[in-house]
N, C-alpha and C positions, 0 to 999 in steps of 0.2 A: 663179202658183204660190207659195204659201206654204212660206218654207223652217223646216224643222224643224228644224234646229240654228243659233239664231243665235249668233253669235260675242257670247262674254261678254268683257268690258273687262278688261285686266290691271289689278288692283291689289297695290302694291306695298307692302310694310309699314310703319307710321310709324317715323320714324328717332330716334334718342335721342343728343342729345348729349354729348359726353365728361366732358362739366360737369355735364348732369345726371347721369350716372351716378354720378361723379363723389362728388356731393352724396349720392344715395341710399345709395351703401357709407359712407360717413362716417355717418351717420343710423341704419345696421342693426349698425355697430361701437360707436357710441356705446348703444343699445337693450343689445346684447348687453352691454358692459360694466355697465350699471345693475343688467341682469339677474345679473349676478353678484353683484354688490357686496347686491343683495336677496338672494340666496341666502347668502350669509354671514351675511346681518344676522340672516335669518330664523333659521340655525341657531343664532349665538351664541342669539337670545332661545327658543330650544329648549333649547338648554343650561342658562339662566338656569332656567326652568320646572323641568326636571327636579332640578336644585340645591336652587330652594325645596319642590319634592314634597318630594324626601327629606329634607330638612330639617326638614318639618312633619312626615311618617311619623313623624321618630326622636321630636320631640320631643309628638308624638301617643300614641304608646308608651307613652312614659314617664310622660305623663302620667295616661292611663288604667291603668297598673301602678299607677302612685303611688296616685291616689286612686281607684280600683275599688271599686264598690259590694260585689263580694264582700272585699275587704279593709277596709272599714268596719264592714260586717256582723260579721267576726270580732272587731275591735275593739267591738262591740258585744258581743259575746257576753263578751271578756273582761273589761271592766267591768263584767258581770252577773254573773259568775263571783267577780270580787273583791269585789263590793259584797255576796253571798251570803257569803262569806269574812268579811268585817266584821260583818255581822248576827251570825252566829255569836259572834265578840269580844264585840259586844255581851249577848247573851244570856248569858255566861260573868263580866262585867262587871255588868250586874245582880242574877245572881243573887249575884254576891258580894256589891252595897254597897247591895240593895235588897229581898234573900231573905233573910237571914239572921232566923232566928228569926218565917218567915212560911212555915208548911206548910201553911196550913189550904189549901184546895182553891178558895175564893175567888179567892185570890190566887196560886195557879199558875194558874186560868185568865185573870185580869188582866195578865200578863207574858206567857201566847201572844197574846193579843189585840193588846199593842201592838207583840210582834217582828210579828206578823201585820201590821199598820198601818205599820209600817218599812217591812218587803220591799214592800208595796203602793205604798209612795210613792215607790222608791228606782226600780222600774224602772218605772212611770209619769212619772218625773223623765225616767229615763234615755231610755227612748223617746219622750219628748216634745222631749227637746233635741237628738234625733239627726234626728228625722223633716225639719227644716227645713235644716241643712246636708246632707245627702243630697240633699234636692230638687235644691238648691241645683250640688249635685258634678255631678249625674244631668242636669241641664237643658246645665249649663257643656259636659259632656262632648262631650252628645249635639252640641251646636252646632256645636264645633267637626270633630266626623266628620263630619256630614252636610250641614255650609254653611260648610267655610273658605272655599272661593273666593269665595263672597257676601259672604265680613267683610272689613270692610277690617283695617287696623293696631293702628286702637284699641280697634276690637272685639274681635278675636284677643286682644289685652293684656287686657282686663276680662275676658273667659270665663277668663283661667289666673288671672289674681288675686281670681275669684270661687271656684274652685276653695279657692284657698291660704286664702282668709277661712274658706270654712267648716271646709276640715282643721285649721286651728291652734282653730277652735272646738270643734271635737270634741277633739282633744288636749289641753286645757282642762281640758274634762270626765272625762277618761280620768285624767290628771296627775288632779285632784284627790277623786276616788274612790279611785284608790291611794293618796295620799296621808291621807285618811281611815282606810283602813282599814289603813297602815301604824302611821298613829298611836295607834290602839284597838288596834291589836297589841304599844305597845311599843319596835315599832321607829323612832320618830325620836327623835333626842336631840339636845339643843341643843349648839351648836361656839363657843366662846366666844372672843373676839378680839377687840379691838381698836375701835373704830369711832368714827365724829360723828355723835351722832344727827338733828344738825340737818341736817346731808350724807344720811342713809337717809330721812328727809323728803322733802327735794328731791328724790331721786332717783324715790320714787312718785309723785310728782307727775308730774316729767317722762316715765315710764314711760306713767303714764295719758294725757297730751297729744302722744305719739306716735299714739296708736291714733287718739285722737279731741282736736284739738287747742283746739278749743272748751270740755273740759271742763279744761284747765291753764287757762283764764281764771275761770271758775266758780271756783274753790279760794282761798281767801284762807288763805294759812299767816301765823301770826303763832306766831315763835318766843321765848320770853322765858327770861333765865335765861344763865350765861357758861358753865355745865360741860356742854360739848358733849360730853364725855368719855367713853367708860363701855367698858365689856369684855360684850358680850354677842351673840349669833348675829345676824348681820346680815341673813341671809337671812328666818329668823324674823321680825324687826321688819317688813321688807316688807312680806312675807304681812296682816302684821296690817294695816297704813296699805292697804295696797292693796286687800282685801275693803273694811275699813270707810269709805274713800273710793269704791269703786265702788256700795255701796249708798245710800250717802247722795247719789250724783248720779244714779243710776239711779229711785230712786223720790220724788225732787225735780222742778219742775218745771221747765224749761230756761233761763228766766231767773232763777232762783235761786241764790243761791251757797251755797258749802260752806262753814264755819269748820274752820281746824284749827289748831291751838294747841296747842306745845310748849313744856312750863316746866318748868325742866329745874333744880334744885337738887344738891347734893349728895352724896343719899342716894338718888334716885331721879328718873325721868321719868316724868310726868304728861302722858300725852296725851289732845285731845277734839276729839272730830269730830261739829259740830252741821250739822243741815242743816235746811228750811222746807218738807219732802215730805207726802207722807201718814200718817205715823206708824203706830205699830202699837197693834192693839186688844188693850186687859186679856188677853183670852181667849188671846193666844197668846203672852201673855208669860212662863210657866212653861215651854215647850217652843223659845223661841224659839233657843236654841241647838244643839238639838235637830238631825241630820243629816237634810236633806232635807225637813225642817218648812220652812213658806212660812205668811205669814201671810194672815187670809180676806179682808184687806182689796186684794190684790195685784191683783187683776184680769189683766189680759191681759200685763202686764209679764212680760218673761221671765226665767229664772231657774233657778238648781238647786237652793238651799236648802241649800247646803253652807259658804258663803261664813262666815257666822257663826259656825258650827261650827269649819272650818277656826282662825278665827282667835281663838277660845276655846283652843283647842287650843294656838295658840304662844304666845299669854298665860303658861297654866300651864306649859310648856316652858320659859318665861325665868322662874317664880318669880313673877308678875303677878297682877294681878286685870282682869277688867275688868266694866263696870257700864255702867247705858242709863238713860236714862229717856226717856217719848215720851207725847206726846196726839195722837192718831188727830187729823188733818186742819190740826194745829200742825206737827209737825217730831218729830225723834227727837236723841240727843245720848249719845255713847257715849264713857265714858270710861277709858284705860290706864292704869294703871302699872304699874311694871316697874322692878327696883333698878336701881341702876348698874354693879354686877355679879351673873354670876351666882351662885346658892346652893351651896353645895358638895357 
């Protein structure tokens, strides 16, 4: 007979030593401490993250407040605004030193023709020299909302100083359309004081070789003459060395140098800033001071066409003259003077 319940074998549990146990709780206390010390770490570098968000937030703000394409926009609008403001000047100006005892009908329609030709080129100017730092705000901006965490440090850095490049270029252009049309209005007069004209030399120089330090090596100044001396708007003289040395290294070619030479006597200073660029052709030499005239020779060079003008302007402010002469594809050579003080 086959028995139906056979007897199953006792087994007994494996048994665990005190040691190893021992061993294991040390191993699950050591575990669990790591596990803390990770859970610390993790929150501090949670805290750290949350630090730099809001940090970026504030300084993402402010920076799309700062330079916002609709706050550019209205700066746009109000240099079109003031620069409509000076045309007017202008036409009031003319008619004075250019109408006079000219009614005939001809010649009123030759005077709208070229305010017509002004306003054409002023906000052609203006919207031509706006369109490229705006890109420039608009790309910076966008990068930074939409890919901080993909830049690293020095990319972050270059998108805000691409920023700052083109606002201080556009302010440039703002600054010197008000200042234009300040001065057709009247309102600037020369502040006389004190100065070394040899020192307000240097100082454009240096100014210019901040921006771009390559072009304080181009510059050869050669100052001649002991009467450093004179009483006359310092700010004025800048203006003047500073337009007329940025066009003489702006439409020169890069391994060319600039001359500028101050001889200083007296009774007066004689300034002349030659350069070895493209010069400028016959054709625009009647208008070449002209606001917002450009000559046809310029090509793709950029520009406002106010720079000469400008610095016409603070010539006659100090009581000056200034004079040019140039052969198209020889160089150009533009010459100041200006008392030693000013006229009363």
């Amino acid at each position: 007979m086959v028995d139906l319940n056979p007897s199953i074998p006792n087994s007994s549990p494996a048994t665990i030593s005190q040691s190893e146990l021992t061993d294991i709780q040390t191993k699950l206390k050591e575990q669990q401490v790591l596990s803390q010390q990770l859970a610390a770490q993790l929150a501090q570098v949670q805290a750290e993250l949350a630090t730099l968000q809001a940090q970026f937030d504030q300084r993402l703000e402010a920076a799309i407040a700062e330079y916002s394409l609709d706050c550019q926009v209205r700066c746009a609008q109000t240099v079109v605004h003031q620069g409509v403001q000076s045309v007017e000047t202008l036409r009031t100006l003319w008619t004075i030193e250019r109408g006079q005892g000219q009614d005939d009908h001809d010649g009123a329609l030759n005077k709208e023709k070229e305010l017509s030709e002004l306003k054409s080129r002023m906000i052609r100017t203006i919207s031509h020299e706006y369109r490229t730092p705006l890109t420039v705000i608009s790309l910076a901006a966008e990068s930074l909302a939409h890919q901080y965490s993909r830049l690293n440090q020095k990319q972050r850095q270059n998108c805000f100083q691409q920023i700052c490049r083109a606002t201080q270029h556009m302010n440039k252009l703002i600054n010197e359309v008000l200042w234009v049309s300040q001065a057709e209005a009247g309102e600037m007069v020369a502040i006389a004081q004190p100065v070394n004209l040899i020192q307000i030399c240097r100082q454009s120089i240096d100014e210019l070789a901040i921006l771009h330090p390559e072009d304080g090596v181009r510059i050869h100044f050669h100052p001649q003459g002991t009467a450093v001396e004179a009483h006359l708007d310092p700010i004025l003289l800048q203006q003047i060395f500073t337009h007329l040395l940025t066009n003489a290294l702006k439409y020169s070619p890069p391994d060319q140098a600039v001359q500028f030479t101050a001889t200083l006597t007296p009774d007066q200073g004689l300034f002349t800033i030659a350069d070895h660029g493209i010069g400028i052709p016959p054709e625009d030499w009647p208008h070449l001071f002209d606001c917002f005239h450009r000559a046809g020779n310029v090509g793709t060079i950029p520009g406002t066409g106010l720079g000469l003008a400008i610095a016409r302007k603070c010539v006659e402010l100090l009581g000056g003259e200034i004079e040019f002469k140039s052969n198209p594809g020889v160089g150009s050579c533009f010459t100041v003077t200006v008392p030693r003080h000013l006229p009363a």
